[in-house]
C-alpha positions in Angstrom: 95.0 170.2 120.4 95.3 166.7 121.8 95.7 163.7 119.7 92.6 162.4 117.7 90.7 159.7 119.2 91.7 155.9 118.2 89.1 154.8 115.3 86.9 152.5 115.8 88.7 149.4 116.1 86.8 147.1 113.8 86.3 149.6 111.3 89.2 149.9 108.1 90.9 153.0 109.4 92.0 151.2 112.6 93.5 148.8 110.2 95.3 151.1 107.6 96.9 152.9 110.5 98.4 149.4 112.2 99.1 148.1 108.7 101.5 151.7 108.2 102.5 152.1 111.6 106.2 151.8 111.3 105.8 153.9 108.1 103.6 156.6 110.1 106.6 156.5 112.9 108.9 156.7 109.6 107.5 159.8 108.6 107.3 161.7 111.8 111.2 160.7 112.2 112.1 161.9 108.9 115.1 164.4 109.3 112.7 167.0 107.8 110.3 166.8 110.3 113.0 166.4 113.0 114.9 170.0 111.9 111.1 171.6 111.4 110.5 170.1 115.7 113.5 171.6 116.6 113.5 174.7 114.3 116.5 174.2 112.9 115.6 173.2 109.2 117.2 175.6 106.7 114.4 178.1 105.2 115.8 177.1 101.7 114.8 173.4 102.5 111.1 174.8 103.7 110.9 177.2 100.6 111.3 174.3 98.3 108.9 172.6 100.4 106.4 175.4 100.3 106.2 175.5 96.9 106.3 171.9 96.1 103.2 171.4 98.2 101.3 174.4 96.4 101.4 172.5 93.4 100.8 169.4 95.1 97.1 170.9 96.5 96.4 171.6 92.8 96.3 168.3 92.4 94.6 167.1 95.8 91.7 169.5 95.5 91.5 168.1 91.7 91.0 164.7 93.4 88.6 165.7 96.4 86.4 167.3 93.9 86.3 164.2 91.8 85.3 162.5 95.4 82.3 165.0 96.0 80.8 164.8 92.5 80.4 161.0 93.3 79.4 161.0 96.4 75.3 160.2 96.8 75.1 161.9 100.6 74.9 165.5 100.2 76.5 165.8 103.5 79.5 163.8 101.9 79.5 165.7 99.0 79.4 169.3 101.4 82.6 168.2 102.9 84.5 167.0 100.3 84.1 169.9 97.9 84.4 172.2 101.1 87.8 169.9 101.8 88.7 170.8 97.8 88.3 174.8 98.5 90.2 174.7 101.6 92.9 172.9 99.9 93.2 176.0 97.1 92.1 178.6 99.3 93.2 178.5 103.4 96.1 176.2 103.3 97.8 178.2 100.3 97.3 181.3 102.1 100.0 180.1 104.4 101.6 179.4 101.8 101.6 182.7 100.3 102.4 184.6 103.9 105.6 182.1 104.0 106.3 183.2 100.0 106.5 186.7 101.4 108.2 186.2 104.3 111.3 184.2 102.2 111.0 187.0 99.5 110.4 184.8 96.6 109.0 186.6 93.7 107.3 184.7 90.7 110.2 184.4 88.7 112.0 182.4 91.7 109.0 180.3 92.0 108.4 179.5 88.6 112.1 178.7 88.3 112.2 175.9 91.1 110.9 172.9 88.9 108.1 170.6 90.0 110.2 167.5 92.1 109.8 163.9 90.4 107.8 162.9 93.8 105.3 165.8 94.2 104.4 164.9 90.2 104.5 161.3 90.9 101.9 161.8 94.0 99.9 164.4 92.3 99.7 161.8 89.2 99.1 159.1 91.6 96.0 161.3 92.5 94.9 162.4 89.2 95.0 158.2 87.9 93.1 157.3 91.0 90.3 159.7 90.3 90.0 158.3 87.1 90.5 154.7 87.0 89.3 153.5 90.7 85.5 153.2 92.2 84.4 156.1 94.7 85.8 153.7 98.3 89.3 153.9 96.7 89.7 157.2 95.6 88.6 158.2 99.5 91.1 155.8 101.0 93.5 157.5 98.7 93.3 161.4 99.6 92.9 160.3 103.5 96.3 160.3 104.3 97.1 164.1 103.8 94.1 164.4 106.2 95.4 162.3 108.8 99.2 162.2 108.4 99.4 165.8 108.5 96.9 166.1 111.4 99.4 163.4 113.2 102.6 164.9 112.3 101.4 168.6 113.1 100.0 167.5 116.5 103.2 165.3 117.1 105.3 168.3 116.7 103.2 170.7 118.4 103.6 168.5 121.7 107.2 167.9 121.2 107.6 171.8 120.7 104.8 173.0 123.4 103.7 175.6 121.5 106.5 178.0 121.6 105.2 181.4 120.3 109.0 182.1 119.1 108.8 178.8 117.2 110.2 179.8 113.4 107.7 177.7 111.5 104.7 178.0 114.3 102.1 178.8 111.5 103.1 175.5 109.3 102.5 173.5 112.7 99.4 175.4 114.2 97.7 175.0 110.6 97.5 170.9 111.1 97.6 170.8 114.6 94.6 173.3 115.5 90.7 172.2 116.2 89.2 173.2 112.8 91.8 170.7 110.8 91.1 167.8 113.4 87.6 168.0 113.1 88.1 167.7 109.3 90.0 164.7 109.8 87.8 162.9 112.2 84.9 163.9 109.4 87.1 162.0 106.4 88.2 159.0 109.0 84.0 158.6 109.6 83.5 158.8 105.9 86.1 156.5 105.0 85.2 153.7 108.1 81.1 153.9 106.8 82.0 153.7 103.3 84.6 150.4 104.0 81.7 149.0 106.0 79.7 148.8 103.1 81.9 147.7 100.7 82.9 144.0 99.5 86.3 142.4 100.6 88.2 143.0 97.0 87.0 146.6 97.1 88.0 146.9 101.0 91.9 145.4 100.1 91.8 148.1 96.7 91.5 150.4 99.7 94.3 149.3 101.9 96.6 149.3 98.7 95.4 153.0 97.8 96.1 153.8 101.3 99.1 152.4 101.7 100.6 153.8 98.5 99.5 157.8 99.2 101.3 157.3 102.8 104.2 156.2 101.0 103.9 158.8 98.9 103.7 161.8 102.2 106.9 159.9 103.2 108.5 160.6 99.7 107.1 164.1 99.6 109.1 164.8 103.0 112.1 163.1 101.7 112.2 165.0 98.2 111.9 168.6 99.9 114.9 167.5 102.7 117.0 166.9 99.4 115.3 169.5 97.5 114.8 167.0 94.9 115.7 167.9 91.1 115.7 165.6 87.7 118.9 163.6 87.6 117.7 163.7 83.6 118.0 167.5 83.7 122.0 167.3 82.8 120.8 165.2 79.6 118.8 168.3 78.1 119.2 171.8 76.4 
Protein backbone atom coordinates (compact mmCIF):
# COMPACT_ATOMS: atom_id res chain seq x y z
CA UNK A 1 0.00 0.00 0.00
CA UNK A 2 1.43 3.36 -1.01
CA UNK A 3 1.30 6.28 1.11
CA UNK A 4 -2.11 8.17 1.65
CA UNK A 5 -2.67 11.05 -0.46
CA UNK A 6 -1.62 14.70 0.99
CA UNK A 7 -5.00 16.32 2.55
CA UNK A 8 -6.38 18.93 1.16
CA UNK A 9 -4.11 21.70 1.80
CA UNK A 10 -6.43 24.35 3.10
CA UNK A 11 -8.40 22.01 5.07
CA UNK A 12 -7.25 21.43 9.23
CA UNK A 13 -5.62 18.03 8.66
CA UNK A 14 -2.97 19.57 6.35
CA UNK A 15 -2.35 21.81 9.20
CA UNK A 16 -2.21 19.37 12.28
CA UNK A 17 0.17 17.17 10.24
CA UNK A 18 2.79 20.32 9.47
CA UNK A 19 2.10 21.63 12.96
CA UNK A 20 3.50 17.75 14.30
CA UNK A 21 5.74 17.09 11.70
CA UNK A 22 8.97 16.81 13.54
CA UNK A 23 6.95 14.92 16.26
CA UNK A 24 5.36 12.54 13.41
CA UNK A 25 9.33 11.97 12.12
CA UNK A 26 9.87 11.55 16.07
CA UNK A 27 7.67 8.79 16.34
CA UNK A 28 8.62 6.85 13.31
CA UNK A 29 12.37 7.15 14.57
CA UNK A 30 11.63 6.01 17.95
CA UNK A 31 14.06 3.02 18.85
CA UNK A 32 10.86 0.95 19.03
CA UNK A 33 9.82 1.42 15.80
CA UNK A 34 13.46 1.22 14.52
CA UNK A 35 14.14 -2.53 16.19
CA UNK A 36 10.26 -3.55 14.94
CA UNK A 37 11.76 -2.12 10.90
CA UNK A 38 14.62 -4.14 11.33
CA UNK A 39 13.10 -7.05 13.29
CA UNK A 40 15.25 -7.00 15.81
CA UNK A 41 12.99 -5.67 18.88
CA UNK A 42 13.00 -8.19 21.74
CA UNK A 43 9.46 -10.20 21.81
CA UNK A 44 9.42 -9.33 25.55
CA UNK A 45 9.45 -5.51 24.51
CA UNK A 46 6.47 -6.35 21.80
CA UNK A 47 4.55 -8.56 24.47
CA UNK A 48 4.35 -5.70 26.80
CA UNK A 49 3.40 -3.69 23.97
CA UNK A 50 0.70 -6.09 22.91
CA UNK A 51 -0.94 -6.04 25.91
CA UNK A 52 -0.64 -2.39 26.71
CA UNK A 53 -2.44 -1.58 23.48
CA UNK A 54 -5.34 -4.13 24.20
CA UNK A 55 -6.20 -2.14 27.04
CA UNK A 56 -5.50 0.97 25.31
CA UNK A 57 -8.51 -0.04 22.47
CA UNK A 58 -10.74 -0.46 25.47
CA UNK A 59 -10.57 2.88 25.90
CA UNK A 60 -10.38 4.12 22.17
CA UNK A 61 -13.45 2.19 21.08
CA UNK A 62 -15.07 3.84 24.42
CA UNK A 63 -14.24 7.15 22.83
CA UNK A 64 -15.26 6.49 19.00
CA UNK A 65 -18.55 5.26 20.30
CA UNK A 66 -19.05 8.50 22.21
CA UNK A 67 -18.10 10.12 18.66
CA UNK A 68 -20.95 8.14 16.77
CA UNK A 69 -23.69 8.67 19.28
CA UNK A 70 -23.12 12.45 18.44
CA UNK A 71 -22.67 12.56 15.25
CA UNK A 72 -26.08 13.92 13.16
CA UNK A 73 -24.83 12.12 9.61
CA UNK A 74 -25.80 8.65 9.69
CA UNK A 75 -22.96 7.88 7.42
CA UNK A 76 -20.73 9.47 10.18
CA UNK A 77 -22.28 7.74 12.83
CA UNK A 78 -21.86 4.14 10.44
CA UNK A 79 -18.19 4.66 10.50
CA UNK A 80 -17.45 5.66 13.71
CA UNK A 81 -19.27 2.95 15.61
CA UNK A 82 -17.97 0.49 12.80
CA UNK A 83 -14.30 2.20 13.74
CA UNK A 84 -15.42 1.34 17.69
CA UNK A 85 -16.05 -2.60 16.81
CA UNK A 86 -13.07 -2.91 14.81
CA UNK A 87 -11.10 -1.49 17.54
CA UNK A 88 -12.55 -4.47 20.09
CA UNK A 89 -12.95 -6.97 17.55
CA UNK A 90 -10.20 -7.23 14.38
CA UNK A 91 -7.31 -5.42 15.67
CA UNK A 92 -7.40 -7.45 19.13
CA UNK A 93 -7.54 -10.54 17.17
CA UNK A 94 -3.96 -9.88 16.27
CA UNK A 95 -3.55 -9.29 19.33
CA UNK A 96 -4.69 -12.49 20.58
CA UNK A 97 -2.73 -14.72 17.62
CA UNK A 98 0.52 -12.72 19.03
CA UNK A 99 -0.73 -13.78 22.86
CA UNK A 100 -0.51 -17.29 21.58
CA UNK A 101 2.34 -17.18 19.74
CA UNK A 102 4.49 -15.62 22.96
CA UNK A 103 2.65 -18.20 25.28
CA UNK A 104 1.18 -15.78 27.66
CA UNK A 105 -1.57 -17.24 29.67
CA UNK A 106 -4.06 -15.04 31.69
CA UNK A 107 -2.33 -15.03 34.68
CA UNK A 108 0.90 -13.53 32.85
CA UNK A 109 -1.35 -11.01 31.36
CA UNK A 110 -3.15 -9.91 34.24
CA UNK A 111 0.13 -9.77 36.10
CA UNK A 112 1.82 -7.05 33.66
CA UNK A 113 0.21 -3.80 35.16
CA UNK A 114 -1.36 -1.15 33.05
CA UNK A 115 1.88 1.49 32.17
CA UNK A 116 1.32 5.14 33.56
CA UNK A 117 1.14 6.33 29.66
CA UNK A 118 -1.33 3.84 28.18
CA UNK A 119 -3.72 4.99 31.46
CA UNK A 120 -2.76 8.56 30.94
CA UNK A 121 -3.81 8.31 27.01
CA UNK A 122 -6.73 6.10 27.65
CA UNK A 123 -7.83 8.84 30.47
CA UNK A 124 -6.91 11.52 28.03
CA UNK A 125 -9.66 9.83 25.88
CA UNK A 126 -12.15 9.03 28.32
CA UNK A 127 -11.97 13.17 29.70
CA UNK A 128 -12.18 14.25 26.07
CA UNK A 129 -15.36 12.39 25.44
CA UNK A 130 -16.79 13.87 28.28
CA UNK A 131 -15.84 17.43 28.67
CA UNK A 132 -15.18 18.65 24.86
CA UNK A 133 -17.80 19.48 21.90
CA UNK A 134 -18.20 16.59 19.11
CA UNK A 135 -15.01 18.58 16.53
CA UNK A 136 -12.59 17.94 19.43
CA UNK A 137 -13.29 14.74 20.49
CA UNK A 138 -12.73 13.72 16.42
CA UNK A 139 -9.45 15.67 16.27
CA UNK A 140 -8.63 13.63 19.35
CA UNK A 141 -9.00 9.82 18.28
CA UNK A 142 -7.49 10.74 14.61
CA UNK A 143 -4.14 10.27 15.42
CA UNK A 144 -4.23 6.36 16.05
CA UNK A 145 -5.92 6.47 12.59
CA UNK A 146 -3.38 8.18 10.91
CA UNK A 147 -0.17 7.78 12.84
CA UNK A 148 -0.46 4.13 12.79
CA UNK A 149 -1.55 4.09 9.05
CA UNK A 150 1.92 6.35 8.62
CA UNK A 151 4.10 4.34 10.73
CA UNK A 152 2.81 0.87 9.39
CA UNK A 153 3.25 2.07 5.72
CA UNK A 154 6.62 3.66 6.60
CA UNK A 155 7.90 0.40 7.86
CA UNK A 156 6.37 -1.68 5.27
CA UNK A 157 8.43 0.27 2.59
CA UNK A 158 11.53 0.29 4.53
CA UNK A 159 11.08 -3.58 5.11
CA UNK A 160 9.50 -4.47 1.41
CA UNK A 161 7.31 -6.72 2.61
CA UNK A 162 9.52 -9.55 3.61
CA UNK A 163 7.22 -12.62 4.11
CA UNK A 164 9.95 -13.83 6.83
CA UNK A 165 9.52 -10.55 8.55
CA UNK A 166 9.02 -11.55 12.51
CA UNK A 167 6.26 -9.01 13.25
CA UNK A 168 4.77 -8.97 9.38
CA UNK A 169 1.10 -9.21 10.78
CA UNK A 170 1.62 -6.08 13.32
CA UNK A 171 2.84 -4.13 10.06
CA UNK A 172 0.41 -5.56 7.27
CA UNK A 173 -2.60 -4.71 9.88
CA UNK A 174 -1.85 -0.68 9.46
CA UNK A 175 -0.27 -0.75 6.30
CA UNK A 176 -2.90 -2.80 4.13
CA UNK A 177 -5.94 -1.10 1.88
CA UNK A 178 -8.88 -1.72 4.32
CA UNK A 179 -7.01 0.38 7.27
CA UNK A 180 -6.08 3.26 4.75
CA UNK A 181 -9.39 3.61 3.51
CA UNK A 182 -10.46 4.01 7.11
CA UNK A 183 -8.16 6.60 7.54
CA UNK A 184 -8.74 8.61 4.51
CA UNK A 185 -12.74 8.26 5.78
CA UNK A 186 -11.74 9.86 9.48
CA UNK A 187 -9.17 12.54 7.64
CA UNK A 188 -12.51 13.64 5.36
CA UNK A 189 -14.70 13.65 8.50
CA UNK A 190 -12.32 15.58 10.54
CA UNK A 191 -11.36 18.33 7.35
CA UNK A 192 -15.60 18.78 6.74
CA UNK A 193 -16.26 18.98 10.32
CA UNK A 194 -13.13 21.86 10.90
CA UNK A 195 -14.58 23.63 7.88
CA UNK A 196 -17.62 24.19 9.69
CA UNK A 197 -16.49 25.11 12.86
CA UNK A 198 -15.52 28.65 14.48
CA UNK A 199 -11.76 29.65 14.93
CA UNK A 200 -11.78 28.93 19.00
CA UNK A 201 -13.30 25.53 18.29
CA UNK A 202 -10.82 24.92 15.24
CA UNK A 203 -7.45 25.78 17.70
CA UNK A 204 -9.46 23.30 20.66
CA UNK A 205 -8.81 20.91 17.80
CA UNK A 206 -5.20 21.45 17.00
CA UNK A 207 -4.54 21.26 20.88
CA UNK A 208 -6.57 17.87 21.12
CA UNK A 209 -4.58 16.76 18.19
CA UNK A 210 -1.54 17.66 19.20
CA UNK A 211 -1.80 16.21 22.61
CA UNK A 212 -3.07 12.45 21.41
CA UNK A 213 0.09 12.47 18.94
CA UNK A 214 2.12 13.18 21.84
CA UNK A 215 0.56 10.75 23.53
CA UNK A 216 1.25 7.67 20.44
CA UNK A 217 4.86 9.04 20.97
CA UNK A 218 4.67 8.26 24.75
CA UNK A 219 2.84 4.94 24.20
CA UNK A 220 5.88 3.81 21.92
CA UNK A 221 8.32 5.07 24.38
CA UNK A 222 6.62 3.41 27.57
CA UNK A 223 6.55 -0.23 25.77
CA UNK A 224 10.55 0.32 24.54
CA UNK A 225 11.13 0.68 28.48
CA UNK A 226 8.33 -1.49 29.41
CA UNK A 227 7.17 1.09 31.60
CA UNK A 228 6.26 0.23 35.36
CA UNK A 229 5.13 2.63 38.55
CA UNK A 230 8.25 4.18 40.00
CA UNK A 231 5.50 4.41 43.14
CA UNK A 232 5.16 0.60 43.03
CA UNK A 233 8.42 0.17 45.59
CA UNK A 234 6.28 2.61 48.03
CA UNK A 235 3.36 -0.03 48.41
CA UNK A 236 2.45 -3.53 50.03
Amino acid sequence: MSKLPEPPADGFCAQAWAHTADLQRAIVEHPFNAALTDGTLDRDVFAFYIVQDARYLVGFAQALAAAASRADNPEDAAFLSGAAQGALVEERRLHAGYVAEFGLTDEEIAGIGTSPSCLAYTSYLRATALTEPYPVLLAAVLPCFWVYQHVGTTILEATGGADEHPYRAWIQTYADDEFAAAVLTARELVDRVAASADEQTRQKMLAAFTRATEYEWLFWNSAWTKEAWPTARYLR
